[in-house]
C-alpha positions, 0 to 999 in steps of 0.5 A, a space after each residue: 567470356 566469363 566463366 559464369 556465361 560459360 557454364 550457363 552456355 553449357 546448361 542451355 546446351 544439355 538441357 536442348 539435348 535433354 541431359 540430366 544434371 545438376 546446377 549448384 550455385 553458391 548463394 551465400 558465404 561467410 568470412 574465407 572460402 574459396 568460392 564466393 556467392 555467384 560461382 556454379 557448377 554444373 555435376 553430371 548424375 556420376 558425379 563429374 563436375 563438367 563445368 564450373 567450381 563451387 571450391 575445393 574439397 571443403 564443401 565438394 563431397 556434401 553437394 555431390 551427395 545432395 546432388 545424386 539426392 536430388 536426381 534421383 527425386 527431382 527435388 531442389 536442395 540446400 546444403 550449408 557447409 559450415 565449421 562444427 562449432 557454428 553447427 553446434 550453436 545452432 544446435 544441429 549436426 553434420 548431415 541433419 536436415 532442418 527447415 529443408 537446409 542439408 547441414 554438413 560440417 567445413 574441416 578446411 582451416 579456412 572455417 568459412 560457411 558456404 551455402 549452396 543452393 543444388 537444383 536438379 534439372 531432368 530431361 522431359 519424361 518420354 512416352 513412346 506410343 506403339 500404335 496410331 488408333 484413334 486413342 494413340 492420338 489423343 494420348 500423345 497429344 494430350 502428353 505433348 501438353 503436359 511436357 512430355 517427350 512423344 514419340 509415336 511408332 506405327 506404320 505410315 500406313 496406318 496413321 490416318 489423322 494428323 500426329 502431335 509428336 516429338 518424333 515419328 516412326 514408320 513401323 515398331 523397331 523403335 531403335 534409339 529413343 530419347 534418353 530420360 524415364 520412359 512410359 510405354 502405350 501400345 494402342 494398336 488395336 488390331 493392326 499390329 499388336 503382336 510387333 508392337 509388343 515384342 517392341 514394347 517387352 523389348 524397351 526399357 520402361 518404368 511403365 508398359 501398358 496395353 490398350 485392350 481387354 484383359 482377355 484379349 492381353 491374354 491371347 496375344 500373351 499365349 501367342 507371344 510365349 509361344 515365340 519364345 518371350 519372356 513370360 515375365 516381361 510380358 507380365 509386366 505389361 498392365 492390361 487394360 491401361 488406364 485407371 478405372 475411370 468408366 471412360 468411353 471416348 478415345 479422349 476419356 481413355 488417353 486421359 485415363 492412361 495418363 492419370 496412370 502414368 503421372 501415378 507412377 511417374 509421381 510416386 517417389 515425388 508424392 512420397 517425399 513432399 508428404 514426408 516434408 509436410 510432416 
């Protein structure tokens, strides 16, 4: 087996287990460098190279950077490692980008260029949905289509409709979930809202929101701190959830709770590509 079908193995192996890393592929070199078009690696977010050689120290600390770059706004890059009087013919300098190529200068005696193409590969956004009312279906289904990883808590007895879910879980202790960004719905309405948002305050989340009124948010908030959870925590909790939209049906509602969460999910993103248009 080849190195190459080696570290392809081991993409295909992380990327099932909904790891996050980082695939560098060299796509173009000129005259010495050690590592030739074809060679990959594949960079955990600490920057551990776990498979793979894209060369040695020439070209290693400008790719570990647009590495961590491209984890942390999902966005493919290109990094051209090349010796200083090239960069300085094409008139650009050592950490300049142009034209979306990252430019860093080759110190090695070899004075190759090397152009590495560093692609982000992220686990599926997960949406952990803390209820089974009619609007807690139709938000994980409607996730489930859009690539999200859902788990649907609420006890069995509850669940009265078929659930269209990555995993199932009987009640609200939530335990271990699925690595990646996590948004967090609690559509109970009425049937267990204190547990589910003791769980809610409980998990780590870039979103919690809670289907319900703001009054009724507010009643269930007073009765919380008087057990002792944070008001904070539960201040970050955005009740009613959803963007105002004037939906009514459950399936309006779940739509709504998702434009949400892709505003919130995107935002970086947005900002980013806006930045390269301009």
């Amino acid at each position: 087996m080849t190195a190459h079908v080696e570290v392809m193995d081991l993409v295909a192996q992380m990327k099932a287990a909904e790891e996050a890393f980082v695939l560098a592929t060299v796509v173009r070199t000129v005259s010495v460098t050690a590592a030739k078009a074809g060679a990959k690696a594949i960079i955990r977010p600490d920057g551990t190279i776990v498979a793979g050689w894209i060369g040695g120290g020439c070209a290693r600390g400008a790719v570990l950077k647009a590495a961590r770059d491209a984890l942390a706004d999902g966005e493919p890059r290109m990094v051209s490692v090349q010796p200083e009087n090239l960069l300085a013919e094409l008139g650009v300098k050592p950490g300049e980008n142009r034209n979306g190529v990252r430019f860093a200068k080759n110190m090695c005696p070899s004075k190759g260029t090397m152009d590495i193409f560093v692609e982000p590969v992220l686990p599926h956004p997960s949406l952990v949905v803390l209820g089974a009312s009619p609007v807690a279906l139709s938000l994980a289904a409607q996730a489930r289509q859009l690539g999200y990883h859902v788990t649907v808590a609420a006890p069995a007895g509850d669940v009265l409709g078929a659930v269209d879910a990555d995993t199932r879980i009987d009640g609200y202790a939530l335990g271990r979930l699925n690595e990646a960004r996590r948004f967090v719905v609690v559509s109970t309405q009425g049937k267990g809202d204190e547990a589910a948002l003791r769980a809610a305050v409980a998990t780590e989340a870039a979103y919690r929101a809670f289907v319900g009124s703001r009054r009724k948010m507010a009643a269930l908030r007073e009765k919380l701190l008087a057990e002792g959870i944070d008001a904070t925590a539960l201040d970050r909790i955005k009740a009613p959830a959803g963007l105002d939209l004037g939906a009514i049906t459950p399936e309006e509602i779940a739509m709504s709770i998702l434009a949400e969460i892709t505003l919130e999910r995107r935002r970086g993103q947005r900002g980013a590509a806006s930045d390269t248009k301009a």
